[in-house]
N, C-alpha and C positions, 0 to 999 in steps of 0.2 A: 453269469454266462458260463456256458458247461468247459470253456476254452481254459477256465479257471481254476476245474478240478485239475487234482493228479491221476492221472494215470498214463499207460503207455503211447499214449499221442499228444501228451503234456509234458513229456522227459525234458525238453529241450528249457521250455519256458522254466519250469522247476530250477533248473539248474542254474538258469543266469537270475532268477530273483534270488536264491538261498545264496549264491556267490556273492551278487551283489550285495545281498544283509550282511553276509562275513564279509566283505570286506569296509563297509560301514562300520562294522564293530570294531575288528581289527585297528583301523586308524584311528575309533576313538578311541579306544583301549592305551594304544600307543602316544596318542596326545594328553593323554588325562597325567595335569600335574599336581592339582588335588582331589582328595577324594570327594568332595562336592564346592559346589560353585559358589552355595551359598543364598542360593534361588528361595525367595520365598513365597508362600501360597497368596500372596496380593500378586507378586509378579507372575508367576504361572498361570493362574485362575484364568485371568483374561484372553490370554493366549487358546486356553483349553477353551472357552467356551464360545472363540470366532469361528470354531471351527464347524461346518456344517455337515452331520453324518451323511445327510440325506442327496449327498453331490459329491460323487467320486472321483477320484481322480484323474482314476485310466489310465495309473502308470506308475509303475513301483518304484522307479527311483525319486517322481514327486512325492511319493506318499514317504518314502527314505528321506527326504529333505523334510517334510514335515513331522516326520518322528526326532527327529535330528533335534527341530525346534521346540518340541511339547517334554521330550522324554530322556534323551541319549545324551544330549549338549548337558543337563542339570541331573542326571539320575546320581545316587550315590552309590558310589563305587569301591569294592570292600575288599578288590584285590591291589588297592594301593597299600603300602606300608602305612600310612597314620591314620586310616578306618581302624580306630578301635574301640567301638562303641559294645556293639552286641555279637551272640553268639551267632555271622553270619562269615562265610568262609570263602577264601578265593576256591575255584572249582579247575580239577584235574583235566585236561584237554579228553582223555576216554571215556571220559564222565557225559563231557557236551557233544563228544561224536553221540553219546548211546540216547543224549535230549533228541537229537535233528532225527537220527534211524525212530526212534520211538513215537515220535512228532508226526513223521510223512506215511507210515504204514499206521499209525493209529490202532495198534491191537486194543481190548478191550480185555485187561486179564481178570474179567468176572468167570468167565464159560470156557471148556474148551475148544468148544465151537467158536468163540472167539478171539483165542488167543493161540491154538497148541503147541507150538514147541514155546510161547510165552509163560505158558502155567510152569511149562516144569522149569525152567530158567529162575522164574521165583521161588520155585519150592527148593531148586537146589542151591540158592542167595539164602533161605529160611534155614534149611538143614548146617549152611558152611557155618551160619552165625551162633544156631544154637550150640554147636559143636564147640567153636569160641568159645561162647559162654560156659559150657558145660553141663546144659539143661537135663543132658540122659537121650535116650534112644526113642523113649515115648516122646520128644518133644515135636514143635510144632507152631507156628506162626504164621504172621501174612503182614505185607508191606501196608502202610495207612499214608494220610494224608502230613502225620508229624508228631511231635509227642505229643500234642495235647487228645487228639485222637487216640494215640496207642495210650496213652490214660486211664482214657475212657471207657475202652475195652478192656482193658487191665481190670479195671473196676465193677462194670459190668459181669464181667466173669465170676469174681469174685462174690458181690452181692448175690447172682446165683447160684452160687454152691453153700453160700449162708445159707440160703434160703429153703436149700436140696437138706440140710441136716445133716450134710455127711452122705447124706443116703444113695448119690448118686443117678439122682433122677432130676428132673425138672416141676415136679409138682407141688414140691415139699412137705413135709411128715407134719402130721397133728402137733403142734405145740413148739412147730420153727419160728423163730423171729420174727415178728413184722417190720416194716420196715423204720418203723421209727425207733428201735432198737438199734439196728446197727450205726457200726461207729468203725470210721477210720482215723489210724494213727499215722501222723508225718511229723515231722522234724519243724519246726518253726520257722525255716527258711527254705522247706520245701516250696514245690513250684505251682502258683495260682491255680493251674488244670484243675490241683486234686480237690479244690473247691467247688471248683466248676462244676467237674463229674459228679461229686456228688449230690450237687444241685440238680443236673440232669436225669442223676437215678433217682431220683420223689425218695433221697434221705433226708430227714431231719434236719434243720439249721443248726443245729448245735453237732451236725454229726462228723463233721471232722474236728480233732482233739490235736493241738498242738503242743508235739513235744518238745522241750529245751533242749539248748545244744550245750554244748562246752565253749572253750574259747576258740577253737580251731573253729567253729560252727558245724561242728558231727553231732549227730544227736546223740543222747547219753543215752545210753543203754540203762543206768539204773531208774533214768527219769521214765523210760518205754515202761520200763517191769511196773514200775508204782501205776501208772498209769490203765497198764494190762490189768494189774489188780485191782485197781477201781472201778475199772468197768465190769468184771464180773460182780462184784460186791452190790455194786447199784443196778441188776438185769441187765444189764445191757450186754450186747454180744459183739467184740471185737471181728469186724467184718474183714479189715484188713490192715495190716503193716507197709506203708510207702516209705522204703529207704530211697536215700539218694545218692547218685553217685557221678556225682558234679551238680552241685547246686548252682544255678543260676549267676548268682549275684557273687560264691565264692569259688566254685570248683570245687568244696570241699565233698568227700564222700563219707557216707557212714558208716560207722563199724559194722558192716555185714555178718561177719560169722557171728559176733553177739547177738545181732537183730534176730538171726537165722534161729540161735535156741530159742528164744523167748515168743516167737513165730510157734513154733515144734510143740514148744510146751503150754503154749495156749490155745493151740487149734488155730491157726489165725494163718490165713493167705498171707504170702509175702511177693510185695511187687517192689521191683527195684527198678527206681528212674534211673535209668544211663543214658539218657537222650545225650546230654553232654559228655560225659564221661565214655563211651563206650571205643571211642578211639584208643584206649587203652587197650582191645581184646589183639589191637597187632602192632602193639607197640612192643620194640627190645629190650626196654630196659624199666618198663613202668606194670607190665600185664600185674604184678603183685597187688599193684592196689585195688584190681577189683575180688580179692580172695574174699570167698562166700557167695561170690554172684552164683555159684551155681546150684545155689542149694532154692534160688529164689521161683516161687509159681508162676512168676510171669514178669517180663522185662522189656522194657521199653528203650531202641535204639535209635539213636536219631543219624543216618549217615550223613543227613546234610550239615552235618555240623563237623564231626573229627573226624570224616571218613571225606572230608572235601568233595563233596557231589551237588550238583544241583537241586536244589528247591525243586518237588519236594521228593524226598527219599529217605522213610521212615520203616520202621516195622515194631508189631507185636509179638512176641516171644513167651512160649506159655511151656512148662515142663511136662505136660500133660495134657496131648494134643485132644484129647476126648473132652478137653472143658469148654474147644472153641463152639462143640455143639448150640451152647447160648446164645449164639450170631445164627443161627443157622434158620432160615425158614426160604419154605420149599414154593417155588411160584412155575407150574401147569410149562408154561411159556419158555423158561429159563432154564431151572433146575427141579427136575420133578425127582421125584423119590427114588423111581426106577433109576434114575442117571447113576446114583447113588448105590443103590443096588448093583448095576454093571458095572462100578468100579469105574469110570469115569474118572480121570483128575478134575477136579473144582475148584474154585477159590472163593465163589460167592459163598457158600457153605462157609467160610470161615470169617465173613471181612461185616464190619457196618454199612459199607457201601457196596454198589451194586456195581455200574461203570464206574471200572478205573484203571488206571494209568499203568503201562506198563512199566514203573519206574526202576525196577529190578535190574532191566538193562543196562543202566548207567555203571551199577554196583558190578554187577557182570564183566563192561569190557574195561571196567578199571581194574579189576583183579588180573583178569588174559593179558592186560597189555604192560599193568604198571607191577603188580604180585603186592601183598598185603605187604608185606615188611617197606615194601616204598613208601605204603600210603601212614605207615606204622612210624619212618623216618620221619616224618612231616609233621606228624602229631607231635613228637618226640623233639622236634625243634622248638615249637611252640610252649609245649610245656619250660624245655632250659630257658627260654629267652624271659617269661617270665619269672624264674627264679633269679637271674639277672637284674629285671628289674623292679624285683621286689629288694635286691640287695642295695642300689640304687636310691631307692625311696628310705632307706633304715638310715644310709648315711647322711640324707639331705633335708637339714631342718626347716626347711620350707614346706614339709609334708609329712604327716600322719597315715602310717599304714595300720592297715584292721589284720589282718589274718598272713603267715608265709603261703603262699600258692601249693596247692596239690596240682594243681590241672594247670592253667594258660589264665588264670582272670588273678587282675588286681585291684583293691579297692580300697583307697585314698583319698584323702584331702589335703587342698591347702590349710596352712595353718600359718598364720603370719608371726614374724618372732616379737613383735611386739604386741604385746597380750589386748583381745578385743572381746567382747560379748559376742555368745557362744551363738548368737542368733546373727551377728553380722559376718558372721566365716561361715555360716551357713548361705546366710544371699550371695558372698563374695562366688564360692563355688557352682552357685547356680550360676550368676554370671560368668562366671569364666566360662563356662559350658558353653552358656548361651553365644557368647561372642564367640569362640573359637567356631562351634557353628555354623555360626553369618559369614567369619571369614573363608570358610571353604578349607582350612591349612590343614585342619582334622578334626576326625569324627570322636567324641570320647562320651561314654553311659555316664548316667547317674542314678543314686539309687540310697536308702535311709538305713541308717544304721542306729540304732537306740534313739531312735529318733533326730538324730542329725543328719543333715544330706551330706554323701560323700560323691564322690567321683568313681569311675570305671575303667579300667582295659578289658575289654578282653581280646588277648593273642590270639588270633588262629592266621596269621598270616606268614606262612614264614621267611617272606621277603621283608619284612618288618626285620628292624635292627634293633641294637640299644643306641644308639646315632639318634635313630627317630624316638625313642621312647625319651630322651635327653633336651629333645629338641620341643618335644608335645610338654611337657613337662613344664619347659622355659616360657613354654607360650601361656599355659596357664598360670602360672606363678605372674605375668606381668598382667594377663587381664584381671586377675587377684588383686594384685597392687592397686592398679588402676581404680577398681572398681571400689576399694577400699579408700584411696587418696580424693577421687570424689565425693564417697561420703563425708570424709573428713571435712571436708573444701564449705560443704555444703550445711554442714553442722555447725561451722565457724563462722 
């Protein structure tokens, strides 16, 4: 019914349902004592599938009571202190004003006819970051869907300008690469995406080459070089260098400024993951660790991760805004040449998607309202609290830690002090997982390390204590036990 659009004869309705939703959140928000209930898909399922789409309700506060029931009452919740599973973040209140303004006007930042004072809002979120970074004056980006997207294009780009020769065109020279030639380099604990991507661009199955880390898990620069020189020695043409800077599983980054020569001196794109890491660029007392990020061809930021913004809120960053031309194709309808010709601002011209999101706003009134060094404080809690309790875990022989933290992630295991087979500290840890889990008390990753399953934090919370990291700890050291003391029970 048209009663149900927005617009200026729907102000009123508008107002008392988004009130209503805030204030449905707000008291759950407030009531939430763990980060999940514990709900599991036997108990849900049923619930989800009494429901009848095809018979509405007629009235937003029942359809609030019934989201209440399917979604809100069991969702997991990542701005409690003991959510510390993944890399997912409680979100800044100017961040979720900029979700609802961007939600109810619906701009579309492909066109400017779409979106215009939207375009230039992202272009000037694209220019503050490159800046950050310190891409150079040609640089040049656009927001995506999240890193695995900003990847994608990362990679894309790149496998283009392989393919260009150098030569600076789109068609490429008599006797460029095919594509079963190229070959991309990442760190061994780089992030799945760059498998992905190259699956997506028709590379080779053998075309990504995984390079060894050190013990910190940075990749070794000497292992890159042998590797770089491998691949020329056997044809093949190094298409591109993925450094990371915050790996997934550790936070650790890569030695950039060495990546960066060996990048230089092989001809070889260089793209730096800082989806996680990139909270760094407004941080006071940590920006050092991304030295060399700016010598990099293209960078991938993820804000919904250390820049605390809602899902989603990504961007691609290229130092040389003439390379996004590889995204660029011109449709009659939308964006015709001529638009292009008249200097138009665009954004489709740069993006893999067509319609999308004006997410730029979020980033926008979080800077006006909070300024980067806030959003840089926060990051900067996160990262100490895990060096706490990584110190925490060194003194407490109930656990094995792998790596000290660069970033906010920690990754542990139980280890019982009475010595067991390397395979039942491995289910032990699964199970504790699993049951802390079921019980709702906290959310915590898991993830394999030489082959043994360890455990996860990752901080991004910084209402998170070492109180709760003390307390999470205890609880899986006794589902450990547990789980271990039944084995025993049951072997006897």
């Amino acid at each position: 019914m048209r009663s149900h659009l927005l617009n200026d004869q729907t102000t009123d309705r508008y107002r008392h349902a988004v009130t209503e939703g805030v204030e449905r959140v707000a008291a759950r928000l407030a009531a939430t004592e763990r980060p999940f209930t514990g709900v599991t898909p036997a108990d849900l399922a049923p619930r989800m599938a009494s429901i009848d789409l095809d018979r509405p309700l007629y009235d937003t506060s029942a359809a609030l009571d019934e989201l209440e029931d399917v979604y809100l009452r069991d969702a997991v919740y990542f701005h409690h202190p003991r959510y510390l599973a993944h890399l997912n973040c409680p979100v800044v209140i100017p961040a979720v004003l900029g979700e609802a303004v961007l939600s109810a006007v619906n701009s579309s930042v492909d066109t400017w006819d779409q979106s215009a004072g939207g375009t230039l809002i992202e272009r000037r979120m694209i220019d503050w970051t490159t800046e950050r970074v310190g891409l150079g004056p040609a640089a040049d980006g656009v927001f995506t869907s999240g890193g695995t997207q900003s990847n994608l294009q990362a990679l894309l780009l790149a496998r283009e300008e392989a393919k260009a020769g150098g030569t600076g065109d789109d068609t490429g020279a008599v006797g460029t690469p095919d594509l079963g030639r190229l070959r991309i380099l990442a760190s061994e604990v780089s992030h799945f995406s760059v498998r992905k991507a190259a699956k997506l661009l028709g590379l080779a199955s053998d075309a990504v080459i995984a390079v060894p880390c050190d013990r910190d898990k940075r990749m070794q620069p000497t292992a890159l070089a042998r590797e770089l020189e491998r691949c020329v020695a056997d044809g093949l043409v190094p298409m591109a260098v993925v450094a990371t800077a915050g790996t997934t599983d550790f936070g650790s980054i890569d030695p950039l400024p060495e990546i960066a020569e060996l990048c230089d001196r092989y001809d070889t794109w260089l793209h730096v993951d800082a989806a996680y890491g990139c909270g760094l660029l407004v941080s006071a007392c940590r920006r050092h660790l991304l030295a060399g990020i700016g010598r990099a061809d293209s960078v991938t930021v993820d804000y919904h991760k250390s820049f605390f913004q809602p899902v989603s809120s990504s961007a691609v960053l290229v130092r040389d805004g003439a390379t996004l031309r590889h995204a660029t194709y011109h449709a009659d309808y939308l964006n015709p040449r001529q638009a292009a010709q008249d200097r138009v601002p665009n954004q489709v011209d740069k993006s893999l998607q067509t319609t999308r999101r004006f997410d730029a706003l979020k980033l926008w009134l979080t800077l006006r309202v909070m300024g980067a060094d806030a959003v840089g404080a926060l990051f900067d809690e996160v990262c100490a609290l895990a060096t706490e309790g990584w110190r925490m875990l060194l003194a407490d022989p109930r656990f094995d830690v792998v790596v000290e933290p660069t970033l906010s992630t920690l990754v542990f295991r139980y280890v019982p002090i009475t010595p067991v087979a390397p395979a039942s500290i491995d289910r032990a840890n699964k199970a504790a997982r699993t049951a802390l889990f079921a019980s709702g008390a906290a959310v915590v990753a898991g993830t394999s390390v030489n082959g043994r399953h360890y455990l996860k934090f990752t901080l991004l919370n910084p209402e998170t204590t070492t109180d709760d990291i003390a307390a999470v700890l205890d609880l899986i050291a006794g589902h450990a036990e547990q789980y271990l003391g039944g084995t025993l029970d049951r072997a006897s």
